[in-house]
ZADO-1210 file (C-alpha; in nm, 4 decimals, padded with zeros to 6 digits):
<atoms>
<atom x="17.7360" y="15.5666" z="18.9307" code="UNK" pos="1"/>
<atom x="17.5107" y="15.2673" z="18.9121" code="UNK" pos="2"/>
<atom x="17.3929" y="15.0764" z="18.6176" code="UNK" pos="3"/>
<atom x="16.9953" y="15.0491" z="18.6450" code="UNK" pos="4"/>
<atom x="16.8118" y="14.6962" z="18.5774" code="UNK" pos="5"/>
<atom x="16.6873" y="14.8093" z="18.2899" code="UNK" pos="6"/>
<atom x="17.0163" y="14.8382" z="18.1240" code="UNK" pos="7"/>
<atom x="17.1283" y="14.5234" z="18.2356" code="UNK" pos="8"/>
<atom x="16.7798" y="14.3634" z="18.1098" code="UNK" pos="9"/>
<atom x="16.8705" y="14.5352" z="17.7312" code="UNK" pos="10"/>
<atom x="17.1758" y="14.4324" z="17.7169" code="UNK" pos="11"/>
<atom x="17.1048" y="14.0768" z="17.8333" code="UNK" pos="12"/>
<atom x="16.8463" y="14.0751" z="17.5624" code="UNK" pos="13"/>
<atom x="17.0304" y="14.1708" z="17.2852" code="UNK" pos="14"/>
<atom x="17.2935" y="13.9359" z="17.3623" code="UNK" pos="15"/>
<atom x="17.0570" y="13.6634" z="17.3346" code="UNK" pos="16"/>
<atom x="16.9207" y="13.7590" z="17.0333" code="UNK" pos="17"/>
<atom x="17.2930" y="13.8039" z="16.8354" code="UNK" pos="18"/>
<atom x="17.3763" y="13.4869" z="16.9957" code="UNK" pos="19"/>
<atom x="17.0265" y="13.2823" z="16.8564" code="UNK" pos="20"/>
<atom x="17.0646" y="13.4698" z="16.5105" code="UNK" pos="21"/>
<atom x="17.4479" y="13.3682" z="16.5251" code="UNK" pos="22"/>
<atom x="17.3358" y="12.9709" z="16.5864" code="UNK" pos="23"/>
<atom x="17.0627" y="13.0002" z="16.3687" code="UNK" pos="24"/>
<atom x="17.3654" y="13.0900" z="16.0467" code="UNK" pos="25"/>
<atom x="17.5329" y="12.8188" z="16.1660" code="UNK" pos="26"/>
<atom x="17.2554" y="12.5484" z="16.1365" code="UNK" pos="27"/>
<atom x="17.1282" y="12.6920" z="15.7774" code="UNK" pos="28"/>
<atom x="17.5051" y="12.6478" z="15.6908" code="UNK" pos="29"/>
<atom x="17.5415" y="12.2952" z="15.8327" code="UNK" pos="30"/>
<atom x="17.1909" y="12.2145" z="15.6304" code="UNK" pos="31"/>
<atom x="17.3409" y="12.3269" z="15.3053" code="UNK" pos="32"/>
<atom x="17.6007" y="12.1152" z="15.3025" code="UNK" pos="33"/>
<atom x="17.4322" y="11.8102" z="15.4109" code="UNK" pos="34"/>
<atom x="17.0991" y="11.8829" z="15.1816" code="UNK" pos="35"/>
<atom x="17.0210" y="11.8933" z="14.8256" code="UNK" pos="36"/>
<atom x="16.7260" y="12.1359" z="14.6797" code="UNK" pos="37"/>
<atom x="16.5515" y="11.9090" z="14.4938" code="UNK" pos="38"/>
<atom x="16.3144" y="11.9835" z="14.1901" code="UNK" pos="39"/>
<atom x="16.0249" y="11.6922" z="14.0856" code="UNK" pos="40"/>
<atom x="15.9460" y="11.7885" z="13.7204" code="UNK" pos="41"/>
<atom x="15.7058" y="11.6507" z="13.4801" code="UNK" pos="42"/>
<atom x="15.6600" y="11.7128" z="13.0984" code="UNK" pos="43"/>
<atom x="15.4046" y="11.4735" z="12.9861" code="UNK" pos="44"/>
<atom x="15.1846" y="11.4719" z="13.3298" code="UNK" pos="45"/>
<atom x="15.2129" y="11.0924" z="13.3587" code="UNK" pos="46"/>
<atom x="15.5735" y="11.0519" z="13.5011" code="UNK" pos="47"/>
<atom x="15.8529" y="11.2848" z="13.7006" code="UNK" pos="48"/>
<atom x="16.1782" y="11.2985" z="13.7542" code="UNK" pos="49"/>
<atom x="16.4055" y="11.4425" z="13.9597" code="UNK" pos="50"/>
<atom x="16.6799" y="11.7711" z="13.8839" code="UNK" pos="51"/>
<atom x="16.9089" y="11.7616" z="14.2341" code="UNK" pos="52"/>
<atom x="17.0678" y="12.1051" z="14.2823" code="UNK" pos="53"/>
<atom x="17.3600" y="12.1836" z="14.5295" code="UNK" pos="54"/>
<atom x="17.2390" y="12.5898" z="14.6054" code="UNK" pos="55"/>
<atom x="16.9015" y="12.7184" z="14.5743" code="UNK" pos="56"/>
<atom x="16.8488" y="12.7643" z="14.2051" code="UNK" pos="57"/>
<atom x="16.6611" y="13.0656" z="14.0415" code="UNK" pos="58"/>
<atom x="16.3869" y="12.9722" z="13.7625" code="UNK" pos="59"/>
<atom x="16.6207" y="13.0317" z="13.4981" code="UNK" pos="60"/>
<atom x="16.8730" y="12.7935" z="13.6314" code="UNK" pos="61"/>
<atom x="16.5480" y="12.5159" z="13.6863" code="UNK" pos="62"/>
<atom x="16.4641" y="12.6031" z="13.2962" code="UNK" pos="63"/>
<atom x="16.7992" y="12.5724" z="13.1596" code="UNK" pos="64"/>
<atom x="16.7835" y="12.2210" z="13.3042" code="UNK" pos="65"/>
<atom x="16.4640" y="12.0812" z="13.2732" code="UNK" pos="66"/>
<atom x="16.3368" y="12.2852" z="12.9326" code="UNK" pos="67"/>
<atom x="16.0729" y="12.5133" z="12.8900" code="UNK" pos="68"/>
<atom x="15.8089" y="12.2648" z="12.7965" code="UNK" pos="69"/>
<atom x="15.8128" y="12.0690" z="13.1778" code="UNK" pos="70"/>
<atom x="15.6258" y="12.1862" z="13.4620" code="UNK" pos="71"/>
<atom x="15.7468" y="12.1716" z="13.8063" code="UNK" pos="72"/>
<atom x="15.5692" y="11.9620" z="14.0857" code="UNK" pos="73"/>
<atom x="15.7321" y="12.0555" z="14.4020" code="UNK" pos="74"/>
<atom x="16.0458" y="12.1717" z="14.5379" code="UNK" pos="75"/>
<atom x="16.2061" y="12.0082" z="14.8547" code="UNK" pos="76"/>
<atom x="16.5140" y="11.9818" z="15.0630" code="UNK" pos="77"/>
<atom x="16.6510" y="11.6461" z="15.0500" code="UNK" pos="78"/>
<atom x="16.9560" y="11.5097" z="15.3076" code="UNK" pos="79"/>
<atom x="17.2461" y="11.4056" z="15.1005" code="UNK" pos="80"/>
<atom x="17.3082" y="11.0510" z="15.2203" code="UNK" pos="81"/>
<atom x="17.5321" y="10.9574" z="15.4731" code="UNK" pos="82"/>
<atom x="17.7652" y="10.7421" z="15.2403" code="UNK" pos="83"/>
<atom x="17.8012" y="11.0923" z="15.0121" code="UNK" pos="84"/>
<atom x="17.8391" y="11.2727" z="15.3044" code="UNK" pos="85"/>
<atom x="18.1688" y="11.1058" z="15.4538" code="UNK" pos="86"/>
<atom x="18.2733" y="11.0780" z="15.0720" code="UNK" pos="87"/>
<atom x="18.2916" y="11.4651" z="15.0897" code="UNK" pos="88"/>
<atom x="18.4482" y="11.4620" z="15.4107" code="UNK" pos="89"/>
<atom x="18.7240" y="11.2423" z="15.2886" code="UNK" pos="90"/>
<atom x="18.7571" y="11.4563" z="14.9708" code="UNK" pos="91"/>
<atom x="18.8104" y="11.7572" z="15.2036" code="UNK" pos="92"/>
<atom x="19.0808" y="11.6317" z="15.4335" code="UNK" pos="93"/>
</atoms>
């Protein structure tokens, strides 16, 4: 019995696609721990500030923080900086 080229093409194929969605975990995991979400808020329209969040948070999570009177600007993904980033590491080991 032979295997036909076809079969070897599918298989090939969906190798390559467990092994890109497998990598592609692996970064978004290596992001979160090196990132901060980051939420710019403003209650008065003039000025902003700041909230830093470890996970993603949920809009109850941003309220409970910033109030219900502030109104959010943007959320971003910031890098945590390298000096916080070995201070982790060191905490780890």
């Amino acid at each position: 019995m032979t295997v036909s080229n076809d079969l070897i093409e599918r298989l090939s194929t969906e190798t390559g696609r467990r092994m890109i969605d497998t990598a592609r975990q692996g970064r978004r995991r290596a992001l979160a721990t090196i990132s901060h979400i980051c939420v710019t808020v403003t209650t008065d329209g003039q000025t902003t500030r700041e909230e830093l969040f470890d996970e993603r948070p949920t809009l109850g999570q941003i309220v409970d923080r910033v109030g219900p009177k502030a109104y959010v600007v943007s959320i971003t993904l910031k890098r945590k900086s390298l000096r916080d980033r070995i201070r982790l590491a060191l905490l780890a080991a």
